[in-house]
Structures are given as C-alpha cells and as structure tokens.
C-alpha positions, 0 to 999 in steps of 0.5 A: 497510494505508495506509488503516487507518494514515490512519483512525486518524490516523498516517503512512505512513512510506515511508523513514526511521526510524518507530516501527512496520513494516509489511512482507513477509518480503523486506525483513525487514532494511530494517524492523529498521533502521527501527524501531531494535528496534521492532515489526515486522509482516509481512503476507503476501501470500499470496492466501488470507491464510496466514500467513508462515512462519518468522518470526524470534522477536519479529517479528509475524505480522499474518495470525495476531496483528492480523487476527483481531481485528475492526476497532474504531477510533475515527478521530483528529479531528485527524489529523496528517500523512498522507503524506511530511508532508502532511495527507490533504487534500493528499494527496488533492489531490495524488491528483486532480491525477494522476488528472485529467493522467492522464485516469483515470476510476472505469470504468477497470481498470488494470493496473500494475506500478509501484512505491509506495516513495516517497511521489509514486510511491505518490500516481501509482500506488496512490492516484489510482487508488484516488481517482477509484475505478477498479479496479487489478489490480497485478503484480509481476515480470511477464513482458512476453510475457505482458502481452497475455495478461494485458490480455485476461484482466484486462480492463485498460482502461489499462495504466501 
C-alpha cells in the first residue's frame, strides 16, 4: 500500500488526521477518528487475500471493492511529501543510511518483528530493507520458543 500511496503522489500519514485510512479490522476506531467520517479501507490480512468480514456499513472493504480492479495510475510528476513530511528523496536517504549503519545487503532474509507506526520506525524496519532489496519475512506476536525454529524454517540470514 505504502508503495502505491507514494506512486501517485500522496503521504503516508502514520498518525494524525488524514483524508483516508487505510487499516486492519483491529484498529477500526483509530481510522475513524483519523479521517473525522472520511473513507476508511480495511485491508486483510489474510494470506489468501479473503475478505474482512463483518464490516460496519460505509467501511470499504479493500479485498472486494479496489483490489479487483486493475492498477492504472499515472504517477504524479510532482510529488509531494512522501513520509512524516519528507519527500521520497529524503526518505530514501534516509533508507540508505540505515540500511548501511546496519550492514544490511540484497542477500540478506530478515526476520523482524519490529513495529512501523512512526515514521523513523517504518524507515529502520520496512523501508531500508526494502531499499538495498533483501528480502523480509515479518511477525507479529511471535513466540520467542520458537524463534529458532522459525530462523531455520526461514531461512533468515539477520534476525532485527
């Protein structure tokens, strides 16, 4: 989604009010109060892409009502900021230089359950991954007794 936002010119709003929100059913209340009785996606995270189900009425459900339709976006030749009121540039500055203190490298498999909600937190954990173009293999709530397990299985070559 990040990517697709910064394609077409927009920001990536992590806190504070914005004119649309894009979330999981969990923080369903957070994205109301964001958007003031704006439009509110909810994208599932279900491996298969199933939709989320019971849905309140006017929320949109992202697997049935936009990711059906195919991708036909012209990008915006001047984009304004990207992230936390950067611009992409800066951003992905910002992306190298963590990814270099870092030592990570495109043969790298992380294995990460960091969070993304602030905008340095996304950069460090997602993004500077994403930029030198390793690979990230991403938990949530993962169980620490199975964390050696889930290297092996994954193959992780860095664990953050």
């Amino acid at each position: 989604m990040l990517f697709g936002v910064w394609w077409i010119g927009a920001e990536a709003v992590l806190a504070g009010p914005a004119d649309l929100a894009l979330c999981t059913t969990e923080r369903l209340d957070e994205a109301d109060d964001a958007v003031a009785g704006g439009e509110v996606a909810v994208l599932s995270l279900d491996a298969f892409g199933r939709p989320a189900p019971d849905l309140p009425i006017g929320v949109t459900d992202y697997a049935t009502a936009v990711r059906v339709h195919g991708d036909q976006i012209v990008p915006e030749p001047r984009p304004g900021p990207a992230l936390g009121g950067r611009s992409v540039d800066d951003v992905l500055a910002d992306c190298q230089t963590s990814a270099a203190a870092r030592g990570l490298t495109s043969s790298d498999r992380v294995l990460s359950g960091k969070p993304w909600t602030e905008p340095a937190e996304l950069v460090d954990n997602l993004l500077a991954i994403m930029a030198v173009g390793a690979s990230l293999v991403q938990v949530a709530n993962a169980d620490p007794d199975a964390q050696s397990r889930r290297i092996e299985t994954e193959k992780a070559t860095r664990v953050l």
